[in-house]
N, C-alpha and C positions, 0 to 999 in steps of 0.2 A: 390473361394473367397480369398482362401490366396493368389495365384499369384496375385490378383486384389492389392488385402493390399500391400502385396512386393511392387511392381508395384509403387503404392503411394507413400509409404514409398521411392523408388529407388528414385523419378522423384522430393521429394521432396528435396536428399540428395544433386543432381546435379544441383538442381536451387538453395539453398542455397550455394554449392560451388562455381558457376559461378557468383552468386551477390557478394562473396567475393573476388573471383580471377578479376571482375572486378573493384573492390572499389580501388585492392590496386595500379590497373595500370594507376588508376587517381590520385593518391597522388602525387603533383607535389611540389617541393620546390619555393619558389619565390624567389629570391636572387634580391636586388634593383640594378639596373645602377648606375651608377653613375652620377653624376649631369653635363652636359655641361661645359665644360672649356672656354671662351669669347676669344677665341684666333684673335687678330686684324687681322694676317697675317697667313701665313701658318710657322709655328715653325723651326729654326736656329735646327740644330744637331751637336753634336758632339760625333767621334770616341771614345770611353773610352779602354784608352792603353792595351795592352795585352790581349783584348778582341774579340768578333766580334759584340759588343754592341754597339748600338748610343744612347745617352742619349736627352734628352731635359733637356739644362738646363736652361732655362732661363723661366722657369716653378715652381712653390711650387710643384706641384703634380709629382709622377715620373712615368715619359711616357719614355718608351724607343723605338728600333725597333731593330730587329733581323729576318732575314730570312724573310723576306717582311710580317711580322705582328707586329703592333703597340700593345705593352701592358701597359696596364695601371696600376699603386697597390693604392687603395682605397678602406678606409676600413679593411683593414684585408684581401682584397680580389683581387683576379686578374683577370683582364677582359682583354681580343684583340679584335682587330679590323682591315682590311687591310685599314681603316682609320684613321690620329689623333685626328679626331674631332666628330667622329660618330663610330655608329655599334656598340660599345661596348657589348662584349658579358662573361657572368664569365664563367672561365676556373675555375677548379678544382684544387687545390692543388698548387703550385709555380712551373715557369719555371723554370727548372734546370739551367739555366745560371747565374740567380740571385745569386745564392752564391760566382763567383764569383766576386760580385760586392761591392765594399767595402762600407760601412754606410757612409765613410766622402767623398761619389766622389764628392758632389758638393764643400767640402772645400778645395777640390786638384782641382778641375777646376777654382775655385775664386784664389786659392795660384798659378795657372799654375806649378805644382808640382803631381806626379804620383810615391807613391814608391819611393820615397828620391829623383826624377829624375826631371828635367826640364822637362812643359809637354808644347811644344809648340804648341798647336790645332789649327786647321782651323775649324771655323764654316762653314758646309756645310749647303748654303740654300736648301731647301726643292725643289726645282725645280730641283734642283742637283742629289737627294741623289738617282733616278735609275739610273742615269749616275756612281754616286758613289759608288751604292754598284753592279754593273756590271752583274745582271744576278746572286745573288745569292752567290757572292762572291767580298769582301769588299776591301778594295783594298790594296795594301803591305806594309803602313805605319805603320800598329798594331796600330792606334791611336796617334802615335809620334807626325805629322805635320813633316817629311819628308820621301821622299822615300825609299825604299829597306831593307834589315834587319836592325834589330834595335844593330848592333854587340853583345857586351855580353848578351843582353837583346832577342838574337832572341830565339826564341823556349823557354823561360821563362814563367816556368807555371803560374807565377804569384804573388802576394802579399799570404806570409804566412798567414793561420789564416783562411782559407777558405773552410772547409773542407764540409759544409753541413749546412742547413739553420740554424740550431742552432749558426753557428757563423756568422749571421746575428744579427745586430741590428734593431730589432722592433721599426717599428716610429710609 
């Protein structure tokens, strides 16, 4: 009679652990998409200097691309996609490249200025941009709009002030 009892008592400990160990492996978070962007055309890019980022800018919303994945920041939140206009999926936590990309790049792309510098860009259409960015690697203008190093500017780590998303400005 007592190993019967045991027995119960065991078989009921294991199905109430196993209801619990499965409740918690359905707890799923939803995080919303983001809403379609009505883009007419396939989206113009540009190099952002010193970087290995392409920006959209001729967009409100900031779409970039980096190593053949589009990401999106909406929301508070960061979604990619190997599309601009679909797939959106949320990543966790912030691409580390983003830091360093300064708050005012779209008023240095409107001013054609980059770090006190003249920023001459080419808008790469979008039909361009895997001829552009060649397999993974972007090609040797560092964003300038002309070829081969950038002289005192080559190997320039970049604009001061960049140290970690903190010095990020939040839109």
């Amino acid at each position: 009679m007592k190993k019967l009892l045991f027995g119960a008592i065991l078989l009921a400990v294991i199905t109430a652990f196993t209801v619990i160990s499965m409740a918690q492996v359905r707890v799923q978070i939803n995080v919303p998409l983001p809403p379609p962007i009505p883009f007419v055309a396939p989206p113009n890019v540009v190099v952002l200097p010193e970087t290995d980022v392409y920006a959209v800018p001729d967009v409100e919303e900031e779409i970039f691309f980096r190593q053949g994945w589009w990401w999106r920041h909406w929301d508070n939140r960061w979604y990619r996609s190997r599309y601009y206009d679909r797939g959106w999926v949320y990543s966790q936590g912030y691409p580390t490249w983003y830091r360093g990309i300064p708050y005012d790049w779209r008023d240095n792309y409107r001013n054609h200025m980059w770090n006190g510098q003249p920023w001459n860009y080419h808008p790469i259409n979008h039909g361009d941009l895997d001829r552009h960015w060649r397999g993974g690697h972007w090609r040797d203008d560092h964003g300038w709009g002309h070829p081969g190093p950038v002289g005192h500017l080559a190997g320039h780590p970049g604009p001061a002030g960049h140290g970690g998303p903190g010095d990020r400005h939040q839109r």
